[in-house]
C-alpha positions as CSV (number, residue, x, y, z in Angstrom):
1,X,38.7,46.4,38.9
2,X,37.6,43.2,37.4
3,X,37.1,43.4,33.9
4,X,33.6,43.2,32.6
5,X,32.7,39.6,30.6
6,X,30.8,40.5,27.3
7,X,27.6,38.7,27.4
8,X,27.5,38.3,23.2
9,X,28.7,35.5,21.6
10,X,32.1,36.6,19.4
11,X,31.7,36.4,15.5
12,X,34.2,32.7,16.1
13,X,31.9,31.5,18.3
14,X,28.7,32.0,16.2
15,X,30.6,30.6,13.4
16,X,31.2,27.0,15.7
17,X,27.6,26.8,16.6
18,X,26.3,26.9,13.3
19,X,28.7,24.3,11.7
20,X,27.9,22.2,14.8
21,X,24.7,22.3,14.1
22,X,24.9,22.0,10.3
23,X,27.2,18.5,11.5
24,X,24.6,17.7,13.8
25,X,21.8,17.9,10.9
26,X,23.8,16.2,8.4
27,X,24.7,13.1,10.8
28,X,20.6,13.2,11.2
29,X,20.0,13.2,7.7
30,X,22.2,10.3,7.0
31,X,20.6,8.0,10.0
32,X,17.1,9.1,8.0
33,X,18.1,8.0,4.3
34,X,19.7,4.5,6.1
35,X,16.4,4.0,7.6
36,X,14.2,4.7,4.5
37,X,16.8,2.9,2.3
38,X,16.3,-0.5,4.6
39,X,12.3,0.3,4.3
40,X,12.2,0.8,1.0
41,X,14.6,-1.4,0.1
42,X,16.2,1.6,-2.1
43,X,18.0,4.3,-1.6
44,X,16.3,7.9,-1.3
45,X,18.2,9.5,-4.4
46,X,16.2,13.4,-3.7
47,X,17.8,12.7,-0.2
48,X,21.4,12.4,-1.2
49,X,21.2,14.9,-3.7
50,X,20.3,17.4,-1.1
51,X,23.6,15.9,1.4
52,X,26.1,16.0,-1.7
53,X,24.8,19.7,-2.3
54,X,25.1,20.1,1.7
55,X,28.9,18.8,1.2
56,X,29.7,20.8,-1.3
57,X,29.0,24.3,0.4
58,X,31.0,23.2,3.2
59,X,33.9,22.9,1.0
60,X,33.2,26.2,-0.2
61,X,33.1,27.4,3.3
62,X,36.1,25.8,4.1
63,X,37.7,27.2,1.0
64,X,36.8,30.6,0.9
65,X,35.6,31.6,4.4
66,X,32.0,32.6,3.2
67,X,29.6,32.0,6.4
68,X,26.6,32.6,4.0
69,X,28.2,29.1,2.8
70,X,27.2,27.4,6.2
71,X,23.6,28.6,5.8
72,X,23.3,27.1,2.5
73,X,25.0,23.6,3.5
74,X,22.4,23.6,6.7
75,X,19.1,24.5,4.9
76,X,20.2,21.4,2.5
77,X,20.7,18.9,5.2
78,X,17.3,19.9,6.3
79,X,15.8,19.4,2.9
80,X,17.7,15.7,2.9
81,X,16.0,15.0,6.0
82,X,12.5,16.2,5.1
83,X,12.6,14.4,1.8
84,X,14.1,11.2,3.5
85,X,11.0,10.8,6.4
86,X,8.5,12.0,3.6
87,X,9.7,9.0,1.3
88,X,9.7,6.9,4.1
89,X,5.8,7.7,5.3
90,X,4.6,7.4,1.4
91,X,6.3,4.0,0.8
92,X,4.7,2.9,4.4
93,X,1.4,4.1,2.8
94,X,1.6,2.1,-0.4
95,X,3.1,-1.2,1.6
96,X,0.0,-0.8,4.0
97,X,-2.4,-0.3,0.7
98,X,-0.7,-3.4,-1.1
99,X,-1.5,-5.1,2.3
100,X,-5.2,-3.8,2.4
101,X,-5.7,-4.9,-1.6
102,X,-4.7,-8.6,-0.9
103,X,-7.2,-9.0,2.1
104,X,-9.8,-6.9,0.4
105,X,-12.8,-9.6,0.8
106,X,-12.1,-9.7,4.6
107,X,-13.3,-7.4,7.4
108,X,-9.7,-6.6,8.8
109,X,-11.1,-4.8,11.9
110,X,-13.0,-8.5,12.9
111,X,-9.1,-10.3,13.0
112,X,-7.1,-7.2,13.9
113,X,-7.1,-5.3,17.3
114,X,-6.5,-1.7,16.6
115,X,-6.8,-1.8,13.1
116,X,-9.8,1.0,12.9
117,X,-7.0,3.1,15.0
118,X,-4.6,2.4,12.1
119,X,-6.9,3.6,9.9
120,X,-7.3,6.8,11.5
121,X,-3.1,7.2,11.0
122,X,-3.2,6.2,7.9
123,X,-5.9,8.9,6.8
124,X,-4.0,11.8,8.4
125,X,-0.5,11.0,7.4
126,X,-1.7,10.7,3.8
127,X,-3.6,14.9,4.5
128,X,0.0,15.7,5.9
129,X,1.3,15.1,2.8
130,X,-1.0,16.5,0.8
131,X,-0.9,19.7,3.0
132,X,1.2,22.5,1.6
133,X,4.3,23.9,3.2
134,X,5.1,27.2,3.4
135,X,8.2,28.4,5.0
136,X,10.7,27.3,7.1
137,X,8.7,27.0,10.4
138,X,6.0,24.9,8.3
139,X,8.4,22.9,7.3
140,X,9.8,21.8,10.8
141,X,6.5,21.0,11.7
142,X,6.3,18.9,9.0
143,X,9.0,17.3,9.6
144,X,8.2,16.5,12.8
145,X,4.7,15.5,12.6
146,X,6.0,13.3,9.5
147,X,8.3,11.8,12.1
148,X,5.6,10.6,14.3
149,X,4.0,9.7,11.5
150,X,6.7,7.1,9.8
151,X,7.0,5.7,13.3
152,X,3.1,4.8,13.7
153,X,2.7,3.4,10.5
154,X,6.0,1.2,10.8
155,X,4.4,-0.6,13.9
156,X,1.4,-0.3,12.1
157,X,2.7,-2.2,8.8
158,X,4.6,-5.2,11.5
159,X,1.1,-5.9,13.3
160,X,-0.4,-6.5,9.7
161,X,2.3,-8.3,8.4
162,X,2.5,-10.2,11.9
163,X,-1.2,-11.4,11.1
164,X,-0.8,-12.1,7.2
165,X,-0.3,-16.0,7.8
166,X,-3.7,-15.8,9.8
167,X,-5.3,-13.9,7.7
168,X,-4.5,-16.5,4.5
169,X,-6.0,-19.4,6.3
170,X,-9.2,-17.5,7.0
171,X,-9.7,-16.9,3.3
172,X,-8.9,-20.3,2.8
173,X,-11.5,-21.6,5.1
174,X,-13.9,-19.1,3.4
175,X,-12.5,-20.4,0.1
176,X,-13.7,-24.1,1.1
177,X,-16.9,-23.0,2.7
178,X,-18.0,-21.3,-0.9
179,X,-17.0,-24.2,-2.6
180,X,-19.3,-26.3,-0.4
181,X,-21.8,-24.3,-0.2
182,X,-21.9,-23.9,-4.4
183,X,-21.6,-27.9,-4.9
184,X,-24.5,-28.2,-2.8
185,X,-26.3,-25.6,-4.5
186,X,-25.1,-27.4,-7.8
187,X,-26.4,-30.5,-6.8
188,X,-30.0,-29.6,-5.8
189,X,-30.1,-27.6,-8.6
190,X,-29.6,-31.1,-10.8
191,X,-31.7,-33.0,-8.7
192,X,-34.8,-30.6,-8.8
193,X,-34.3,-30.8,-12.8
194,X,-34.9,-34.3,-12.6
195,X,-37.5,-34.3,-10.6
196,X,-39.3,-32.2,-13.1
197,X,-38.0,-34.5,-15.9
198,X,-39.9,-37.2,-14.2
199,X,-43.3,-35.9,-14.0
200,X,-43.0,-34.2,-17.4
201,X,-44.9,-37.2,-19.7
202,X,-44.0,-36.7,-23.7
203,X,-47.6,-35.7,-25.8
204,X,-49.8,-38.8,-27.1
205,X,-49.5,-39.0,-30.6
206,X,-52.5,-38.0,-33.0
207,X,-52.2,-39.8,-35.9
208,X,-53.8,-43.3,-36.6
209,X,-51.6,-46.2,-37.1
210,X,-52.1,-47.7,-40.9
211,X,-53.7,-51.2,-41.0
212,X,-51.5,-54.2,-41.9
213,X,-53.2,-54.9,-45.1
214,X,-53.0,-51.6,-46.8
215,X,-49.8,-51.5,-45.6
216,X,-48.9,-54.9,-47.2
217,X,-51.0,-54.1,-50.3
218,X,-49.4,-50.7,-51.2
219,X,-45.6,-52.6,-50.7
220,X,-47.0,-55.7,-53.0
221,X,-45.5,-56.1,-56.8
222,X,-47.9,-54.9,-59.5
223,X,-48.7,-57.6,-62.0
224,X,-47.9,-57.2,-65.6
225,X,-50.3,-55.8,-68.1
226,X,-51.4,-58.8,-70.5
């Protein structure tokens, strides 16, 4: 009689999978804080805090045996890649907002294709984060969706920065054209107020002109009294 094969998975074996998987989550997490430390040209300290909290429930786990242990070190590693992408999404917001404030006096959407899509991104990413998580399934979605999300905006923030040089000599033509079009402005504005100058005659004078003679009398030395 061949003996029957238990379909469940023994205690050992559910033990394997889950530290697999917390190995798995904690490799993840670190490619997530490289990538947000080479976007934000710092590192993501909430990030590693939640991997050297990860690291040290292993050793527990390795130490006393506790499985419980596992489950904390794997719900850490999550929080290190949550906080990671998040931090990575909010710095792509603020470099694309820093990019928007320098070319705030041109229409974008005129030199950019795609920019109004952008946009659009840029306003849902930023009611992602402001939406509030509840839970462990919320935050997987979030996680995910924030995923898509730091992607997006990455290519996003390149095409931007690709057009930055373009975008400088536009305001510098526009720079030149104001200029122009203000010296011209200046100059009629001269010429019209000589023009007026011109025709503008100064008032006649009304008082009469004192005769040579009482002029000369009144200035001539009195004689002396005999």
């Amino acid at each position: 009689m061949n003996s029957l094969v238990s379909l469940e998975e023994s205690p050992s074996d559910v033990l394997r999978a889950q530290a697999a998987e917390v190995a798995r989550l904690f490799s993840l997490a670190e490619e997530k804080i490289k990538l947000v430390e080479h976007l934000n040209r710092q590192l993501p300290i909430p990030s590693i805090n939640e991997l050297r909290y990860a690291g040290y429930h292993l050793v527990q786990y390795l130490k006393d045996g506790d499985k419980a242990e596992l489950g904390k070190a794997e719900n850490h590693c999550k929080r290190a890649i949550y906080d990671a992408v998040e931090a990575g999404v909010m710095h792509q917001l603020e470099m694309i907002q820093v990019f928007q404030t320098d070319f705030r006096m041109i229409a974008l959407s005129e030199h950019i294709t795609g920019y109004s899509d952008l946009k659009k991104q840029i306003k849902a990413a930023k009611e992602l984060i402001l939406k509030p998580k509840n839970g462990p399934t919320d935050r997987a979605a979030y996680y995910t969706e924030c995923t898509q999300h730091l992607e997006s905006l990455r290519e996003g923030l390149d095409t931007l920065e690709d057009h930055r040089d373009d975008l400088i000599r536009v305001i510098k033509r526009q720079n030149r054209q104001s200029l122009a079009t203000w010296s011209t402005l200046a100059v009629t504005c001269i010429a019209a107020l000589f023009t007026v100058l011109a025709y503008v005659k100064p008032p006649a004078s009304t008082a009469a002109p004192s005769s040579p003679e009482r002029a000369t009398a009144s200035t001539a030395p009195s004689s002396p009294a005999d």
